[in-house]
C-alpha positions in Angstrom: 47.3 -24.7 153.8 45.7 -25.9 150.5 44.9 -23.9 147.5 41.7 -25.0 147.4 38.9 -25.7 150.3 35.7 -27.6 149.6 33.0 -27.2 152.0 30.2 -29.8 152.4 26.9 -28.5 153.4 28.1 -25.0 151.6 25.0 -23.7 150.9 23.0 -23.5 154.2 23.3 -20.9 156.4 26.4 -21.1 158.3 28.1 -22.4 154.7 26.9 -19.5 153.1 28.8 -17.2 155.7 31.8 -19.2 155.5 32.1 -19.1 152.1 32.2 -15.2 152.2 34.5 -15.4 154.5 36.9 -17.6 152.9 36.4 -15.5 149.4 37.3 -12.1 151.2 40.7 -14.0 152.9 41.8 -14.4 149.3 44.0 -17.9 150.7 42.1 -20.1 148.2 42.3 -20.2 144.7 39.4 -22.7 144.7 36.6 -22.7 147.0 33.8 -25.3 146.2 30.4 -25.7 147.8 29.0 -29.2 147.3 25.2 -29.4 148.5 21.9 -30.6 147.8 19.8 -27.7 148.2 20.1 -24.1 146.6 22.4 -21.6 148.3 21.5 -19.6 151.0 22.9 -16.8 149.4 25.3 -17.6 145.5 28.4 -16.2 146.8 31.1 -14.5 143.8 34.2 -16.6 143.4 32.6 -19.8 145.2 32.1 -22.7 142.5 29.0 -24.9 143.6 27.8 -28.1 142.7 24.5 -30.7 143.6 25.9 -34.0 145.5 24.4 -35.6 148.3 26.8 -36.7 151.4 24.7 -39.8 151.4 26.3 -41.1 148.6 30.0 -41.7 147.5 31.8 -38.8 146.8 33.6 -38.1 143.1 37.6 -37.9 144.0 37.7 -36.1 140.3 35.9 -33.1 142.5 39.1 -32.2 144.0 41.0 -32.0 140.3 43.7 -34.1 142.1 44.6 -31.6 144.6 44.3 -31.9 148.8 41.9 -30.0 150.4 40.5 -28.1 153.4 38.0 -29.8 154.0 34.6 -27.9 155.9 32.2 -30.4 156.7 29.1 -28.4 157.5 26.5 -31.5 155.9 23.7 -32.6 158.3 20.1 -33.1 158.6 19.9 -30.8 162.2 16.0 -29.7 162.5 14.9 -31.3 165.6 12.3 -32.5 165.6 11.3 -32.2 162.3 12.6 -35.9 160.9 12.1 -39.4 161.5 15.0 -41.2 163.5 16.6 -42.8 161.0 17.4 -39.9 158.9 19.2 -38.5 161.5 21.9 -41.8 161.1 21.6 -42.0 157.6 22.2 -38.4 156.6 24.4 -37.5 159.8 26.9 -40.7 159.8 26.6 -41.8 156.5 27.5 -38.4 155.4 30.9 -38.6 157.9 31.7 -41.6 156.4 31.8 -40.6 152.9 33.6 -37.5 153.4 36.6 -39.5 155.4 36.3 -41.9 152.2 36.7 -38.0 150.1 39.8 -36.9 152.3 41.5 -39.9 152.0 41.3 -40.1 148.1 42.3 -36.8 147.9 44.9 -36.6 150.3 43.5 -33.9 151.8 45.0 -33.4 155.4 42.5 -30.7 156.9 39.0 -31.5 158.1 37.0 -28.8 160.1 33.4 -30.2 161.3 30.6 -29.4 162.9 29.2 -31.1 165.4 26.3 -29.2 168.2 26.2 -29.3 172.0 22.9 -31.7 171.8 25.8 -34.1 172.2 25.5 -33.6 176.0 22.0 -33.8 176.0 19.7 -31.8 178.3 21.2 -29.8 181.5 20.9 -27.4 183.9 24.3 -27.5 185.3 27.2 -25.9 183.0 29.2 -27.8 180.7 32.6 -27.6 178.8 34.2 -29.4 176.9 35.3 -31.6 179.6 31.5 -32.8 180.3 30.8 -36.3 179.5 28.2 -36.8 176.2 24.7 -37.7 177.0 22.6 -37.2 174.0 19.0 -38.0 174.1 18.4 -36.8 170.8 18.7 -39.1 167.3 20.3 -35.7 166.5 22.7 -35.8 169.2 23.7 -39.1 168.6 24.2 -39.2 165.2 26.4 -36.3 165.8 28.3 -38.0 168.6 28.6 -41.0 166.1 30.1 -38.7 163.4 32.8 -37.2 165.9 34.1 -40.8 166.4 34.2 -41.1 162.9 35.9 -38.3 162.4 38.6 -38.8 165.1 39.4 -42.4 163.7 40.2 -40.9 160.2 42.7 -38.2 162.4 44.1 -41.1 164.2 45.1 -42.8 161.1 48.0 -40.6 159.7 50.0 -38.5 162.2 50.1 -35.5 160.2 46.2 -35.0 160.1 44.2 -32.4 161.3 40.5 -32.4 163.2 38.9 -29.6 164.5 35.1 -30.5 165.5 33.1 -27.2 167.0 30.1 -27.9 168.9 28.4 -25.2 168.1 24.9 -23.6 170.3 22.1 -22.0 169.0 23.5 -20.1 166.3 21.9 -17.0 164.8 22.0 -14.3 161.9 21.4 -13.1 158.4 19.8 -16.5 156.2 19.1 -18.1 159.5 15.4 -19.1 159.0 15.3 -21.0 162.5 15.2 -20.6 166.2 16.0 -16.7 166.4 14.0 -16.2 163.1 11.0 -17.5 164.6 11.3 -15.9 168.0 11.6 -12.6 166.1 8.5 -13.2 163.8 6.4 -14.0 167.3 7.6 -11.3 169.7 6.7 -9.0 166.4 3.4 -10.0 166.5 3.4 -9.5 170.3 2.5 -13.6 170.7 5.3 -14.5 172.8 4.9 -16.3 175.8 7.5 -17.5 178.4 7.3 -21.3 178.8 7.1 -22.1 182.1 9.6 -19.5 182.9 11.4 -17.1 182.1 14.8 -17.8 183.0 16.2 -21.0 181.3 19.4 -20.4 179.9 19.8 -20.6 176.0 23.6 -20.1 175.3 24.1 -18.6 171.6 26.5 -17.1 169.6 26.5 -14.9 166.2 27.4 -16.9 162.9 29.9 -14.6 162.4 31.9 -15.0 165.1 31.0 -18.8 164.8 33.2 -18.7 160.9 36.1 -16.6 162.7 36.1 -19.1 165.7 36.8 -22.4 162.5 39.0 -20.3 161.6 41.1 -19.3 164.3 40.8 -22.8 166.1 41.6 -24.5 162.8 44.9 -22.1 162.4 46.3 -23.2 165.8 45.4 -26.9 166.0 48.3 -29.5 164.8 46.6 -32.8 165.2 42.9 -32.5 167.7 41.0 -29.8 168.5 37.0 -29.9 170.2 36.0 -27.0 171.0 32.2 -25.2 172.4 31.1 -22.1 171.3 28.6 -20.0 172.0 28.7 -16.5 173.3 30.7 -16.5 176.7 28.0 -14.9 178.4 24.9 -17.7 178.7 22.0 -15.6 178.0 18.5 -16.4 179.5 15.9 -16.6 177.3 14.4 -13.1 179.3 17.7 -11.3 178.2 17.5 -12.5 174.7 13.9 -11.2 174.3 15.4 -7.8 176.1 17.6 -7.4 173.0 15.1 -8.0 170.1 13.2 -5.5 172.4 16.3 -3.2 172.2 16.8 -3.6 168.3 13.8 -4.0 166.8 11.1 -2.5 168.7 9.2 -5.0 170.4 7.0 -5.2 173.0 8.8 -7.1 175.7 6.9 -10.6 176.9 5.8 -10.2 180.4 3.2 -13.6 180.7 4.7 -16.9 181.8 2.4 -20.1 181.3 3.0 -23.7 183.1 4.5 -25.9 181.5 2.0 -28.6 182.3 -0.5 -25.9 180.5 1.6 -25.7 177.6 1.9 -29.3 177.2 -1.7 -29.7 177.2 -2.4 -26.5 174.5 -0.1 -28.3 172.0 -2.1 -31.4 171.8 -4.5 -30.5 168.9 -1.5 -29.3 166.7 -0.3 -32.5 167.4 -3.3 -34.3 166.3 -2.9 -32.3 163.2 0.3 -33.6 162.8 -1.2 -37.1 163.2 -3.3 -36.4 160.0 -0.6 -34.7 157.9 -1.2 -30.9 158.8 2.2 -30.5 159.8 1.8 -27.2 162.1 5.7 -27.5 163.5 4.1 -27.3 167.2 4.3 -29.9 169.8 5.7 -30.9 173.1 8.9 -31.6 172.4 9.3 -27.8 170.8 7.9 -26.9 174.2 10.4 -28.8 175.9 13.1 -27.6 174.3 12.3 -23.9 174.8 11.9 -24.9 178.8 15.4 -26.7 179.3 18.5 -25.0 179.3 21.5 -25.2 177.3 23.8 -24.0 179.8 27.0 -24.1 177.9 31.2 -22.9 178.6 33.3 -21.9 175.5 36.1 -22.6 178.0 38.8 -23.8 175.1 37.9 -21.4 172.6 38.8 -18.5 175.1 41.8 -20.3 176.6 42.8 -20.9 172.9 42.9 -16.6 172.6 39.9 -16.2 170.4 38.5 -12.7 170.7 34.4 -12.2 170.5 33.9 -9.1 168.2 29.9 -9.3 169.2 27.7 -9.4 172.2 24.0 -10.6 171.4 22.8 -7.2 171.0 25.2 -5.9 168.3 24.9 -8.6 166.7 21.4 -8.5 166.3 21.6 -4.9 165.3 24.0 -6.1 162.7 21.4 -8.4 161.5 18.9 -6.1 161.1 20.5 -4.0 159.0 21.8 -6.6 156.5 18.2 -8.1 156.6 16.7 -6.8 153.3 12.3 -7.9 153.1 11.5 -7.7 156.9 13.2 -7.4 160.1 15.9 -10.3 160.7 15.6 -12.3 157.0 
């Protein structure tokens, strides 16, 4: 292990958790976030400085040490960007931080990818499940993967471990969850097209313990899923924010074809600059399922300490302006 770890993308959400995780360890004597944006959350004992993964990265960072290198740095809203900022930020970004390990002699890369790799499916999937993104998301991910594994395959002592992670959820969030709270609050919540479609998930917590863990026992390539073992339906997820917080569960299901047609004004919006974040791909997304199998992460030994309701409750209580910050 290195004395110090650097971790790319440190100040979003999962980097923010992360780094708290890899402060209260106590097996770094350096940890570094190196970001564009302001943190999450400034975590004590993590040093952070501005640099975008677009563009070549200072060696002199590293103080002329190796590294554990946490590559967390990606554009991921989707949709939300044009198409080519996907590339540019995703594989450019890979690129640049193989360019980084290599100058530093750094031997340890942990990055994350997502399961919009395999695109769109109602069937499950594993690991073993051939790619099929249909995203510029997915496959600028799927692009940065290969990257990655070239730079492993160049020195036989290096280490890879990519997590594909699902819909991931808790305190700092500010996405997928966060939104579905702030809706069923406002009892507004409507099933799209049904109610069943499977949304696999897992806590960020557990996500930082899974790097972890995997990391520990890889010696050359690990690609793992994860998500919570159990592949909620979108129903049983609204059940638990029912559960923790209160809320009126969502009982009305619309068609999806009714949907589609009920988003087309906030799309003309969009087609004037009023940006309203609602169209049919949102819709879409919320009707497909993301029917996914941690399968090496629990053949690997690693042990869930949440389910989706504690680890709401969790949230909750950490959250500190309203419910789930």
């Amino acid at each position: 292990m290195s004395s110090q770890a650097i971790i790319f993308g440190g100040a979003g959400f999962v980097g923010t958790h992360l780094a708290e995780r890899l402060v209260a360890s106590q097996a770094y004597s350096r940890i570094v976030s190196i970001d564009i944006g302001q943190p999450r959350a400034t975590v004590p004992g993590v040093e952070y400085l501005h640099h975008d993964v677009r563009e070549t990265i200072d060696a002199r960072i590293a103080n002329g040490k190796p590294a554990d290198i946490f590559n967390l740095a990606a554009i991921h809203v989707t949709p939300g960007h044009p198409e080519g900022d996907y590339y540019n930020t995703n594989i450019l970004g890979a690129v640049n931080v193989c360019k980084f390990a290599n100058a530093t002699a750094s031997r340890n890369i942990v990055f994350t990818s997502s399961i919009s790799i395999y695109g769109p499916n109602e069937n499950e999937l594993d690991e073993d499940a051939t790619p099929a993104p249909v995203s510029a998301y997915g496959r600028s991910k799927l692009s940065a993967e290969k990257i990655k594994l070239l730079w492993q395959s160049e020195a036989s002592d290096r280490k890879l471990t990519i997590v594909r992670p699902a819909v991931i959820f808790g305190l700092y969030e500010r996405g997928n969850f966060t939104r579905l709270s702030r809706v069923m609050e406002r009892k507004a919540f409507i099933y799209p097209g049904r109610s069943d479609t499977i949304k696999s998930c897992g806590y960020v917590k557990d996500l930082v313990s899974s790097m972890i863990h995997m990391s520990a026992r890889n010696h050359g390539v690990s690609i793992y899923n994860f998500c919570f073992e159990h592949r909620y339906t979108i129903s049983e997820i609204c059940t638990a924010f029912s559960r923790v917080a209160g809320y009126r569960r969502p009982r009305l299901t619309i068609p999806i074809w009714f949907m589609n047609l009920a988003v087309l004004p906030f799309e003309a919006l969009h087609a004037i600059g009023i940006n309203t974040g609602i169209n049919r791909d949102r819709v879409r997304k919320l009707w497909f399922s993301t029917n996914i199998l941690p399968k090496r992460l629990v053949e690997c030994g690693f042990k869930f300490s949440y389910d989706l309701e504690s680890s709401l409750a969790e949230w909750k209580r950490e959250s500190c302006l309203k419910d789930f910050d």
